[in-house]
MIVOBA-156385 format. One record per residue (C-alpha): residue number from 1; residue in three letters; x, y, z. Coordinates in Angstrom, 3 decimals. Each point is the difference from the previous one (the first is absolute). Example, Ala and Ser with C-alpha at 12.3 -4.5 7.8 and 13.67 -1.06 7.14 Angstrom:
# MIVOBA-156385
   pos   code         c1         c2         c3
     1    Ala     12.300     -4.500      7.800
     2    Ser      1.370      3.440     -0.660
***
This chain:
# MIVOBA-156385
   pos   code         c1         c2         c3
     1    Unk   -148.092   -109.590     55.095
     2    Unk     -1.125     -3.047      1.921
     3    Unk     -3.920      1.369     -0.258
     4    Unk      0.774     -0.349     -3.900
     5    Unk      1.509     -3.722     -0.134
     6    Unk     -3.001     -1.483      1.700
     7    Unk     -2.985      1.933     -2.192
     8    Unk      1.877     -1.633     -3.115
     9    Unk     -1.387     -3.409      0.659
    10    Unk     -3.238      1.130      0.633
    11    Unk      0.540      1.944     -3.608
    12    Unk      0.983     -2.908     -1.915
    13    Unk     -2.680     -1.735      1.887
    14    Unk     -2.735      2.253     -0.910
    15    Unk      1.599      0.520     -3.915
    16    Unk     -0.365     -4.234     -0.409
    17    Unk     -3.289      0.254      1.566
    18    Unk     -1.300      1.818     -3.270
    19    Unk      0.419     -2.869     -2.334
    20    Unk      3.627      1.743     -1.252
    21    Unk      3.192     -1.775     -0.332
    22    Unk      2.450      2.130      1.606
    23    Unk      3.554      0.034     -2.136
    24    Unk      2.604      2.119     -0.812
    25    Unk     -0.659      0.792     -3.448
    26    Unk     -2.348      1.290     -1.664
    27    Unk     -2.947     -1.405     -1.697
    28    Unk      0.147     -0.803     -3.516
    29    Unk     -1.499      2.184     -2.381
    30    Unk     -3.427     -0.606     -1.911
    31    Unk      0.889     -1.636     -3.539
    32    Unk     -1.122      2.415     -2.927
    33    Unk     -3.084     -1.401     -1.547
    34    Unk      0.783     -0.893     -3.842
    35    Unk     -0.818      2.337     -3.183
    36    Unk     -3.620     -0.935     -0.891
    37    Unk     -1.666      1.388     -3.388
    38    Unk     -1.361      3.333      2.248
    39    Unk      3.761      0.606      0.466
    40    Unk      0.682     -0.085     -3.608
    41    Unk     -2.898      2.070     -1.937
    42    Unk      0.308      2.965      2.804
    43    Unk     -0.327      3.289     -1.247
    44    Unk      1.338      1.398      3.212
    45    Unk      3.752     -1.535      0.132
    46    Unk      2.565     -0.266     -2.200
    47    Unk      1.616     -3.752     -0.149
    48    Unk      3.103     -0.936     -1.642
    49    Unk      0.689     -2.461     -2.300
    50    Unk      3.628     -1.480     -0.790
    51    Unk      0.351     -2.655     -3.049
    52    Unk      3.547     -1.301      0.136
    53    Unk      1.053     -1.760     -3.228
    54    Unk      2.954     -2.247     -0.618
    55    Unk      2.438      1.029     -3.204
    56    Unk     -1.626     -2.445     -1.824
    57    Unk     -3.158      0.375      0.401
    58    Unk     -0.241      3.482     -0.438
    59    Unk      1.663     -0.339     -3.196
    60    Unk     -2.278     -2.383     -1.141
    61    Unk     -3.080      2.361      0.518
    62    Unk      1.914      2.751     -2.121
    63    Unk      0.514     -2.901     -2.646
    64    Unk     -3.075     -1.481      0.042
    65    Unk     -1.500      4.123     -0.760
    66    Unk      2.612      0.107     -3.010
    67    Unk     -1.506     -3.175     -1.743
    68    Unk     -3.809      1.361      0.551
    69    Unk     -0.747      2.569      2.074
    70    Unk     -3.464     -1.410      0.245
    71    Unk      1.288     -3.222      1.168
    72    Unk     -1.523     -1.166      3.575
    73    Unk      3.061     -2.087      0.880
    74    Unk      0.403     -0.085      3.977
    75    Unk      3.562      0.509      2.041
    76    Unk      1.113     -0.788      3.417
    77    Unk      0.180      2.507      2.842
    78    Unk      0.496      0.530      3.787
    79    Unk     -3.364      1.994      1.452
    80    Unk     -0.005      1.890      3.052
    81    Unk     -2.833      2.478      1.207
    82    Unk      0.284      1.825      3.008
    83    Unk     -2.721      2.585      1.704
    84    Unk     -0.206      1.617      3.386
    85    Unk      2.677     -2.098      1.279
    86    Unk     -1.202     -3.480     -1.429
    87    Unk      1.606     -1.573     -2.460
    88    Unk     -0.642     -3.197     -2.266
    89    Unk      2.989     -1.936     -2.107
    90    Unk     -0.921     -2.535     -3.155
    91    Unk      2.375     -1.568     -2.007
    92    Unk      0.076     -0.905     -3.561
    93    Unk     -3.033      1.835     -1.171
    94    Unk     -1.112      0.081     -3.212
    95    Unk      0.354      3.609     -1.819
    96    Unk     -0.651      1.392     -3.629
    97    Unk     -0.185      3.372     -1.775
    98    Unk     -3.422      0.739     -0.852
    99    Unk     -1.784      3.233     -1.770
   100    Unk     -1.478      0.437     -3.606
   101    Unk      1.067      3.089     -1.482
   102    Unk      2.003      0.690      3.360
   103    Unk      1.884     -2.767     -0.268
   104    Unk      3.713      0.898      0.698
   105    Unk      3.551     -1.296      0.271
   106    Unk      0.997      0.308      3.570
   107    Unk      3.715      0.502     -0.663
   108    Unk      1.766      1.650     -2.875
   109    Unk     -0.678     -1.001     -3.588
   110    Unk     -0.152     -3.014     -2.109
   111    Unk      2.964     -2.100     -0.266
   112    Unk      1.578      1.432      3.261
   113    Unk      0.246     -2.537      3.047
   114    Unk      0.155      1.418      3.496
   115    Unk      2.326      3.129      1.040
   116    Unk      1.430     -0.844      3.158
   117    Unk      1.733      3.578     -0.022
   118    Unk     -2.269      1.807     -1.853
   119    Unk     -3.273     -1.006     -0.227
   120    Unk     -2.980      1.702     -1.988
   121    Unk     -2.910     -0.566      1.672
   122    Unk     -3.284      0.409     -1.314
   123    Unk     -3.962     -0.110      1.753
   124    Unk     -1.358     -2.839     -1.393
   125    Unk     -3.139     -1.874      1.310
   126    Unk      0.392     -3.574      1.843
   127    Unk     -2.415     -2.629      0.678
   128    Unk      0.935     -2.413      2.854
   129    Unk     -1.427     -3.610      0.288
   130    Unk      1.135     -1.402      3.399
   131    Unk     -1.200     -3.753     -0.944
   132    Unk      1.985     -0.279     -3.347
   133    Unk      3.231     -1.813      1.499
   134    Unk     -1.294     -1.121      3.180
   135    Unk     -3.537     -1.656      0.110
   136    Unk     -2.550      1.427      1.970
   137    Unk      2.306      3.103      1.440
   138    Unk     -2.159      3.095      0.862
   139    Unk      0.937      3.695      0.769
   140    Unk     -3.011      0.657      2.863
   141    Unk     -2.753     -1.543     -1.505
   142    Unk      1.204      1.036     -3.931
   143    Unk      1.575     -2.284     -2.439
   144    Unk      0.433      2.918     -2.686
   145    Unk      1.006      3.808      0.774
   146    Unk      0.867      2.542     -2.876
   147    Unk      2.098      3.125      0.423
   148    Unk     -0.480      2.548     -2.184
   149    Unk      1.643      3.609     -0.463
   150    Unk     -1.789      2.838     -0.574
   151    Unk      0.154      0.299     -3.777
   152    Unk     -0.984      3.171     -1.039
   153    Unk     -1.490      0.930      2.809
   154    Unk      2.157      2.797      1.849
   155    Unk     -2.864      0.327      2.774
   156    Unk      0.648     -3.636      0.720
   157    Unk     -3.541     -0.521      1.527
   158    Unk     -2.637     -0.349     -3.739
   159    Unk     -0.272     -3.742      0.465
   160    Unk      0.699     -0.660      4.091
   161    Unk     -3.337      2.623      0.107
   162    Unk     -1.985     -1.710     -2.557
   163    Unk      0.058     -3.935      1.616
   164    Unk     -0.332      2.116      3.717
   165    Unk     -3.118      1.525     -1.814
   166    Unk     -1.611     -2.791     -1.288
   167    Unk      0.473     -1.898      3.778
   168    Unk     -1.422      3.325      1.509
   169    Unk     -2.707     -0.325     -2.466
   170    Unk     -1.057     -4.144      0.948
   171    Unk      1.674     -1.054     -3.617
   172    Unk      1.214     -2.711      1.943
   173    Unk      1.560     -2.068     -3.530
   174    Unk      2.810      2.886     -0.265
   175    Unk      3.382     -1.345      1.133
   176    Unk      1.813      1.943      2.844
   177    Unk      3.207      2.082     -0.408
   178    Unk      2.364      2.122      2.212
   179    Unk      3.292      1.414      0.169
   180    Unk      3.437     -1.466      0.813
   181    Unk      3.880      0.797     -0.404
   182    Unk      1.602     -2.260     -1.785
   183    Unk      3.712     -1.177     -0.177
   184    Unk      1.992     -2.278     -2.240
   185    Unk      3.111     -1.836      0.780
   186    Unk      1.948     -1.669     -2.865
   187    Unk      2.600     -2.261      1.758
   188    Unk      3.978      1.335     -0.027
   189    Unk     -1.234      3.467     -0.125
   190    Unk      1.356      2.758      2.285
   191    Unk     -3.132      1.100      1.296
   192    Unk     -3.913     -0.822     -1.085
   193    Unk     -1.867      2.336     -1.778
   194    Unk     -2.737      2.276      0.905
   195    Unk     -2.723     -0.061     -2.145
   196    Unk     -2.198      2.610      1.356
   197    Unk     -3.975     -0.463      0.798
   198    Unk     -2.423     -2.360     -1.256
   199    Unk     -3.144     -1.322     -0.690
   200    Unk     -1.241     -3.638      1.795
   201    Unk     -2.676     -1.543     -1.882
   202    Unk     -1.909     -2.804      0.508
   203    Unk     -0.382     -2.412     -2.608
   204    Unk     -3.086     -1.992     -1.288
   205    Unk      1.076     -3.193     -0.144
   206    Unk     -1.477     -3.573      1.949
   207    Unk      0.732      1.475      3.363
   208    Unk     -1.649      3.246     -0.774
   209    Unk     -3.463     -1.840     -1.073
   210    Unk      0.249     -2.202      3.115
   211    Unk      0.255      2.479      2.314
   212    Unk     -3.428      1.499     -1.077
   213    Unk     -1.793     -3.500     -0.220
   214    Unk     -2.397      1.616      2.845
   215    Unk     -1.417      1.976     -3.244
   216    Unk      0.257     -2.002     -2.783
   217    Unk      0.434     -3.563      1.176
   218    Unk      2.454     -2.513      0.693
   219    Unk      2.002     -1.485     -2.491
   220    Unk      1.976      1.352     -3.161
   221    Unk     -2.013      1.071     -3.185
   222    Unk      1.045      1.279     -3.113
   223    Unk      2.402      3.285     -0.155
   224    Unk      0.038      1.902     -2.721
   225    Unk      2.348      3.048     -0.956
   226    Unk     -1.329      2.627     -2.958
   227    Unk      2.842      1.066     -2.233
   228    Unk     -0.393      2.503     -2.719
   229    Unk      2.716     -1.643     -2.720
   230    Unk     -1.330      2.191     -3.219
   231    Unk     -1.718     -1.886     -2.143
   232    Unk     -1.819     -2.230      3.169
   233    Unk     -1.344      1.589      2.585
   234    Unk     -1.539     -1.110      3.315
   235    Unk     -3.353      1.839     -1.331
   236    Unk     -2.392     -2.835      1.497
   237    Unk     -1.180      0.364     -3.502
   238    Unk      2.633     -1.909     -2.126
   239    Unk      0.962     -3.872      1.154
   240    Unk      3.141     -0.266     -2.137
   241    Unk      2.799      0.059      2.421
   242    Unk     -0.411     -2.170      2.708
   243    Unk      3.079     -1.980      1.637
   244    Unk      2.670     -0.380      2.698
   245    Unk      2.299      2.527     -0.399
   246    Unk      3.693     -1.691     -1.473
   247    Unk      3.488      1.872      0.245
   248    Unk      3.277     -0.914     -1.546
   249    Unk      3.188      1.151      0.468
   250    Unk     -0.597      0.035     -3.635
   251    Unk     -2.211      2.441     -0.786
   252    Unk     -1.491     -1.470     -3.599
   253    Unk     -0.416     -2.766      2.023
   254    Unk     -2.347      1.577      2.498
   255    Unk     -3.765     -0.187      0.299
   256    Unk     -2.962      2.998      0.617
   257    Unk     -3.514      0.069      0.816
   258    Unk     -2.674      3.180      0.702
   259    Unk     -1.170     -2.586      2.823
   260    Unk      2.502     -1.902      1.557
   261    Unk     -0.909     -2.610      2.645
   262    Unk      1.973      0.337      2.798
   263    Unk     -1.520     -3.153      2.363
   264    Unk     -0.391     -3.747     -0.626
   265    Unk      1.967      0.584     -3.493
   266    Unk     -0.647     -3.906     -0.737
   267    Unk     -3.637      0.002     -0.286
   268    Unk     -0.001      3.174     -2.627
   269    Unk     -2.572     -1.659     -2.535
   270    Unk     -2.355      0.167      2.951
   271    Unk      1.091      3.625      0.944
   272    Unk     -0.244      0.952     -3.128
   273    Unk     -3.614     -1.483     -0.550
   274    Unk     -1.243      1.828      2.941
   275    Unk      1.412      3.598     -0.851
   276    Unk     -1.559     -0.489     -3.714
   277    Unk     -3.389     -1.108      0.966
   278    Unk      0.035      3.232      2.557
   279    Unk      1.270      2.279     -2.735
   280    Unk     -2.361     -2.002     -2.695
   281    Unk     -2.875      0.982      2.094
   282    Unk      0.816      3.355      1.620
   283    Unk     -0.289      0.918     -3.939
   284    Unk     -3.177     -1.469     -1.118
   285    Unk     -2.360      0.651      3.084
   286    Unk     -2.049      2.689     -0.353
   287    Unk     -2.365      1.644      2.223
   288    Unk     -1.741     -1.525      3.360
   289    Unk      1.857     -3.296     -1.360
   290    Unk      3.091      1.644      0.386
   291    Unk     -0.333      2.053      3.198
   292    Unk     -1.370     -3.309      1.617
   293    Unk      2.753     -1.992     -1.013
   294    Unk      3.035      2.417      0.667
   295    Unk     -1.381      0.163      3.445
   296    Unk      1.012     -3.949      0.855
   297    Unk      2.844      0.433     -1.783
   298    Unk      1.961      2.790      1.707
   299    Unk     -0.228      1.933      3.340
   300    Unk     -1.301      3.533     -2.576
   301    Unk     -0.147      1.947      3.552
   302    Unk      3.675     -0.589      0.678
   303    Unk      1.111      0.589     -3.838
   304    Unk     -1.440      3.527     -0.534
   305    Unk      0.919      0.625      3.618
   306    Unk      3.612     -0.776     -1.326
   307    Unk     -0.336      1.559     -3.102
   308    Unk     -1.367      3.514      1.285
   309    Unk      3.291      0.006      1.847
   310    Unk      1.999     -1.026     -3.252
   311    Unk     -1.218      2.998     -1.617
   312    Unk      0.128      2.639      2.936
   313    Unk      3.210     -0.695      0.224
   314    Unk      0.888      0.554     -3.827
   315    Unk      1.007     -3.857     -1.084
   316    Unk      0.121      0.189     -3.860
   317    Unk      2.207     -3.130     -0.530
   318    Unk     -3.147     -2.214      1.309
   319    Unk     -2.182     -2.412     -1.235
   320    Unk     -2.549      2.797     -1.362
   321    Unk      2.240      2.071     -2.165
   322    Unk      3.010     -2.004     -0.187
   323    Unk     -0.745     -3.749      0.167
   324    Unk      2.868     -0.454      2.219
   325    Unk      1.321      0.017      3.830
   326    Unk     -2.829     -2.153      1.424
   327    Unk     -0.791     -3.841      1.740
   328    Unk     -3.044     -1.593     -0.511
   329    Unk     -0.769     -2.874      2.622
   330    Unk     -2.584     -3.076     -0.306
   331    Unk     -0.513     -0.529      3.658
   332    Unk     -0.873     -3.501      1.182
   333    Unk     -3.225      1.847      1.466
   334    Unk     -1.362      0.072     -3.565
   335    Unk      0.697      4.070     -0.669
   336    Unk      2.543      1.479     -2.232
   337    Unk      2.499      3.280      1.796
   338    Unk      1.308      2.980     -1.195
   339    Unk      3.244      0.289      1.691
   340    Unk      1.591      3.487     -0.836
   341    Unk      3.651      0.089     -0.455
   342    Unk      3.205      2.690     -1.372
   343    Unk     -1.726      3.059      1.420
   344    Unk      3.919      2.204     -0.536
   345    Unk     -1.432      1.692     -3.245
   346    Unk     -2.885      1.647      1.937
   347    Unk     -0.531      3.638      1.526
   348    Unk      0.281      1.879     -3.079
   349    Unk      2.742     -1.615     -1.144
   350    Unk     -1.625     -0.776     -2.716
   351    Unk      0.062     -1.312     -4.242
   352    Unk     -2.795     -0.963     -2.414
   353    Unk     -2.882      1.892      1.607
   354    Unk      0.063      3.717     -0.811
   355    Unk     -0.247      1.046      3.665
   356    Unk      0.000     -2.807      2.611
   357    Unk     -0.969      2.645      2.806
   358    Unk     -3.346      1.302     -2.187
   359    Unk     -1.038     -2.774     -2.138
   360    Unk     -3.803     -0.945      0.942
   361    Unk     -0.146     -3.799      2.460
   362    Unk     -2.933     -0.933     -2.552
   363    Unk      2.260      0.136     -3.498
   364    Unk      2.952     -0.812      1.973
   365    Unk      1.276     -2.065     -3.039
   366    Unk     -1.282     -1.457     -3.293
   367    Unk     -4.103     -0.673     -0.178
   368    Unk      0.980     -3.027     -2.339
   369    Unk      1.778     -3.284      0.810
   370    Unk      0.016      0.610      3.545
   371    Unk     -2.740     -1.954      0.816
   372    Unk      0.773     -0.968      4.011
   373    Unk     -0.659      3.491      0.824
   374    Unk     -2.223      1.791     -2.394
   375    Unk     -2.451     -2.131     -0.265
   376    Unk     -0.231     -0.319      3.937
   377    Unk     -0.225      3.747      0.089
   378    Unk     -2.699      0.076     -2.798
   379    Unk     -2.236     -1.585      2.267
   380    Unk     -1.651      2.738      2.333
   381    Unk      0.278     -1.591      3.209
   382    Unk      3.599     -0.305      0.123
   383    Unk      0.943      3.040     -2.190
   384    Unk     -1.531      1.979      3.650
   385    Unk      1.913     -2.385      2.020
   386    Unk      3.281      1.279     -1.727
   387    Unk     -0.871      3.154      0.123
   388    Unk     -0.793      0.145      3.568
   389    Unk      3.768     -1.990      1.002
   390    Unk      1.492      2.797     -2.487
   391    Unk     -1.834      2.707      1.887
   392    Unk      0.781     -1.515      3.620
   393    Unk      3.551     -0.101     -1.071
   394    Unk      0.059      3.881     -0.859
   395    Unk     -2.198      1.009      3.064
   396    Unk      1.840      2.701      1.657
   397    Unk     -1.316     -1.382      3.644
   398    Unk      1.692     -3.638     -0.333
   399    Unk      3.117     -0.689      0.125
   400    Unk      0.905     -1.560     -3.626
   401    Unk      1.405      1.839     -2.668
   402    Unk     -0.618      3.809      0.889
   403    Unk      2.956      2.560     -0.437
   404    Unk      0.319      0.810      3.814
   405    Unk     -0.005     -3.676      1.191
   406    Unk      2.296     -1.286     -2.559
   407    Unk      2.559      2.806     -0.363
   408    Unk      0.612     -1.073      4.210
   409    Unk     -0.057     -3.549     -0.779
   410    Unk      2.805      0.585     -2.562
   411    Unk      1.673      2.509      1.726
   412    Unk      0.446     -1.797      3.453
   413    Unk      1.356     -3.510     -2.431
   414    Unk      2.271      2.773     -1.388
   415    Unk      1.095      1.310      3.264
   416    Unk      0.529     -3.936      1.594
   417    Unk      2.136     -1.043     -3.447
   418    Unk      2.098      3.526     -1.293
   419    Unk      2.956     -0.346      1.713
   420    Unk      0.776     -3.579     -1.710
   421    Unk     -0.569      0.802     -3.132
   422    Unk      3.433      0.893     -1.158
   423    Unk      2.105     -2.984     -1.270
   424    Unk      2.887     -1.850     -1.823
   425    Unk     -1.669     -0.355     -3.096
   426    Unk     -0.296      4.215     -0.105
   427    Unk     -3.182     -0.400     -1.825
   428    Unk     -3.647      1.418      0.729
   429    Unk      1.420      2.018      3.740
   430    Unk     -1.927      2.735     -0.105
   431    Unk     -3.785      0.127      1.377
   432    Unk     -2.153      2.177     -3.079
   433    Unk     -3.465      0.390     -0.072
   434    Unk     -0.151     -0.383     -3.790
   435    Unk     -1.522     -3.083     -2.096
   436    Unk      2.009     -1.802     -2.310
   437    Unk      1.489      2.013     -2.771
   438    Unk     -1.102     -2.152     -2.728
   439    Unk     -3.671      0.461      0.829
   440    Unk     -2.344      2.206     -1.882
   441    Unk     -0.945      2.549      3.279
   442    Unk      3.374      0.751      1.374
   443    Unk     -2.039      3.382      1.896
   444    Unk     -1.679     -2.393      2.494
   445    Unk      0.798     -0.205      3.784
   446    Unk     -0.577     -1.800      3.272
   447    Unk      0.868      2.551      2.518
   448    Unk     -0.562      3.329     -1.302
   449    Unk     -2.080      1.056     -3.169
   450    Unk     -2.840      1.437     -0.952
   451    Unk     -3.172     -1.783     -1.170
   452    Unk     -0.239      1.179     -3.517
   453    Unk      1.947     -2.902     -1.763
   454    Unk      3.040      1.941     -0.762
   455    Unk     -1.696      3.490     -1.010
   456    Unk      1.473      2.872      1.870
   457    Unk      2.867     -2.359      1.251
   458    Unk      0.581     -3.316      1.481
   459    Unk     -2.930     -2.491      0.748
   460    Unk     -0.765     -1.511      3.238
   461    Unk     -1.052     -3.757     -1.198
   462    Unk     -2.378     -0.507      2.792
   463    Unk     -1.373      3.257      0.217
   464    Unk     -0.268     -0.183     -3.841
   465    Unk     -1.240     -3.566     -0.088
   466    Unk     -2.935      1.093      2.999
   467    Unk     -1.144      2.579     -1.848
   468    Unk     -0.347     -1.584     -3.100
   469    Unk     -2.670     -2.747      0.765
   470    Unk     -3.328      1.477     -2.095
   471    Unk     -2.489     -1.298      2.788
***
C-alpha cells in the first residue's frame, strides 16, 4: 500500500509533464462540423427534411393553390435538415408549390382548409427559398432547394440518374439532385406527417451561376427559361414571346412567355435585345460565316457534349423536340449555356417520339425550326464530335450509361432508400420497375429486359438504347 501512495506523485508528475491538464472529467467532445453542399447532394445517405408550418400559414398555401394553382405565392416555414448526426435549423423560410402539369394540392381538395383529425395528404412538389423572409439566410451555401416526388416514376431513380450522368459525363451546367425523407408538421396536429422519399434539386438561380463563375465569369448575365406555351415556343427561331414571367392569384390576370428572364428582370429591353440579335443571327448565317461565328458565341464542345447525353438518356420534352424544359445563360464571359433541366420524363418513359429508346441521335426531333442544334450538327466537324460523346456514352468499357453499370447504380440508391418509402400520404409506396403509364412504351425496363424494344417481352432501356446507336 505505502509503495503505491508515493509512485502517485511521480504519476501525476509525469501525466502534467506531457502538456495535459489532469482533471476529473472528461474532455469535451469534438463539435460536429456543419452540413456543407457535399452533405446535401449525396447519393450515398439519406437526410431528412422536416417543414413545420403554423395553422395559418399552411392554410394559406392550400388557399393561395385554390385561387391559381399556377400561382408562385411564397409561405412561411420552420426548416430543419439533419444527416449522419448533424443537423441544421432555419426559421421563416420561404416555401411554394411548384410543378407544371404535376402541380398538386398538398392536402385534400378545393375549398377544404386543414384536417387536424383527418387529413388527406397528397405528394406535391415544393420549392424552398431560404432568403425570402430573412435577407441573406442560406441553407449550406444554397439560397433555393426544390423537393420533388417521384411522379410517375415507380423506380424512383429516372431523373436522380440522369443529372448523376451528365456530372459523370463533365456536363458540368446540369444542376445536382439527391434523395431525402421528408416530413411536414402543421401546428396543433397530433403527430407530423410522413411524406415518404424525395428528390433534392438544385436550383438555377443567382447563387447557382455564381458558384460556377470559375467557368463562365464573374458577375450575373442574362437567364433565360424556354417554355413551350402552344402557340410560342422557345424554338430560337420565333422572337415573339419574350418577358418576365407575371403570376396572379388571378389567373386572367397572369402573364406567359416561351423565354422568360429569370435575372436582372429590370433591364429586360436590354435582355431582350441580346437574345434577338443571337436568335436573328443564328438564323441567317450560313456556311463558314456561321460555323465561325457560333464558335465565339457558345462553348459548341460542351453543348453537344450535353446534348448527346440528353438524347441517350431518352429526353423528349427538350429543347429539340419539345421547345420546353431548358435555361439558356449569357455569361458575363461573353458565351451563351445550355443548362439542362426536368430530366423525370426520361428512361423510356416516354410521349411524342414514337420510341424514345430507338429513335436515331441525328433526327432526334424536327429538322425545321430548331435551328440551335441542327444547324450545329449540319456542319461536319461537330456532327463527329456528337457522335463520338453519343458513342463514349454507350461504350460498354466506361462507366456511363451501360446496362450493367447503371442497373447497380440504381439498384444500390434503391437498396439505401426502400425501407422509407412507405408514408402518410399512402400514395406511390411501392418500388416498380415500370415507366409511367401514360407513356407510349409501357414494355420498357431498367433492371431486367431484353434489348429488342419491347418484341418478345419487356425492354431493357439501356440495353435497348446501346444497341440502337447506327455507328
Amino acid at each position: 500500500m505505502k509503495k503505491t501512495i508515493l509512485l502517485l506523485p511521480l504519476l501525476l508528475l509525469m501525466y502534467c509533464s506531457n502538456g495535459d491538464q489532469f482533471t476529473s472529467t472528461p474532455p469535451t467532445a469534438k463539435p460536429m462540423p456543419p452540413v456543407v453542399e457535399s452533405d446535401v447532394f449525396n447519393l450515398k445517405v439519406v437526410p431528412e427534411i422536416k417543414l413545420k408550418f403554423t395553422l395559418i400559414e399552411w392554410n394559406k398555401l392550400l388557399q393561395y393553390y385554390d385561387l391559381n394553382p399556377k400561382n408562385e405565392k411564397k409561405v412561411s416555414s420552420d426548416f430543419t435538415f439533419t444527416t449522419n448526426g448533424r443537423t441544421v435549423q432555419l426559421n421563416n423560410i420561404g416555401l411554394k408549390l411548384r410543378g407544371n402539369t404535376s402541380r398538386r394540392r398538398p392536402e385534400g381538395s378545393n375549398g377544404q382548409l386543414h384536417n387536424a383529425l383527418a387529413p388527406d395528404w397528397h405528394h406535391a412538389h415544393f420549392a424552398l427559398d431560404f432568403s425570402k423572409f430573412v435577407d441573406d439566410q442560406r441553407f449550406s451555401g444554397l439560397n433555393k432547394l426544390n423537393l420533388k416526388w417521384f411522379k410517375d416514376d415507380a423506380t424512383y431513380s429516372r431523373e436522380i440518374y440522369c443529372y448523376d450522368l451528365f456530372r459523370r459525363f463533365g456536363c458540368w451546367t446540369a444542376p445536382r439532385s439527391s434523395y431525402c425523407k421528408l416530413t411536414i408538421e402543421v401546428e396543433g396536429d397530433a403527430s407530423p406527417a410522413y411524406f415518404g422519399v424525395y428528390e433534392m434539386l438544385e436550383a438555377v438561380d443567382e447563387d447557382f451561376l455564381a458558384k460556377k463563375s470559375a467557368q463562365w465569369g464573374a458577375g450575373t448575365g442574362f437567364l433565360w427559361k424556354g417554355y413551350n406555351l402552344g402557340s410560342n415556343k422557345a424554338d430560337f427561331y420565333s422572337v415573339n414571346s419574350m418577358g418576365v414571367e407575371y403570376v396572379s392569384l388571378t389567373p386572367s390576370l397572369s402573364q406567359y412567355y416561351a423565354y422568360d428572364l429569370k435575372t436582372r428582370e429590370t433591364e429586360l429591353l436590354t435582355a431582350k435585345n441580346q437574345l434577338t440579335e443571337f436568335i436573328a443571327n443564328l438564323n441567317m448565317k450560313t456556311g463558314v460565316e456561321f460555323q465561325n461565328w457560333i464558335a465565339t458565341q457558345m462553348d459548341v464542345d460542351l453543348f453537344l457534349k450535353t446534348y448527346a447525353t440528353s438524347v441517350v438518356v431518352g429526353m423528349w420534352d427538350d429543347y429539340w423536340v419539345n421547345c420546353n424544359n431548358f435555361y439558356f445563360y449569357f455569361a458575363p464571359n461573353g458565351k451563351a449555356y445550355f443548362i439542362p433541366y426536368d430530366y423525370d420524363n426520361s428512361l423510356g418513359t416516354s410521349a411524342i417520339l414514337g420510341n424514345s429508346g430507338t429513335q436515331s441521335p441525328l433526327n432526334w426531333g424536327p429538322s425545321s425550326q430548331r435551328p440551335l442544334i441542327t444547324k450545329i450538327l449540319a456542319i461536319p466537324q461537330y456532327q463527329t464530335i456528337y457522335k463520338n460523346y453519343v458513342k463514349s456514352l454507350t461504350l460498354l468499357q466506361n462507366d456511363y450509361f451501360t446496362a450493367g453499370k447503371s442497373k447497380i447504380r440504381i439498384m444500390a440508391w434503391q437498396a439505401m432508400f426502400s425501407g422509407f418509402v412507405a408514408n402518410d400520404t399512402g400514395e406511390d409506396m411501392i418500388l416498380n420497375d415500370i415507366p409511367a403509364s401514360w407513356g407510349n412504351q409501357p414494355n420498357y425496363r431498367l433492371l431486367s429486359g431484353n434489348s429488342f424494344g419491347g418484341i418478345n417481352g419487356p425492354a431493357n432501356y439501356f440495353t435497348t438504347r446501346t444497341v440502337s446507336i447506327p455507328w
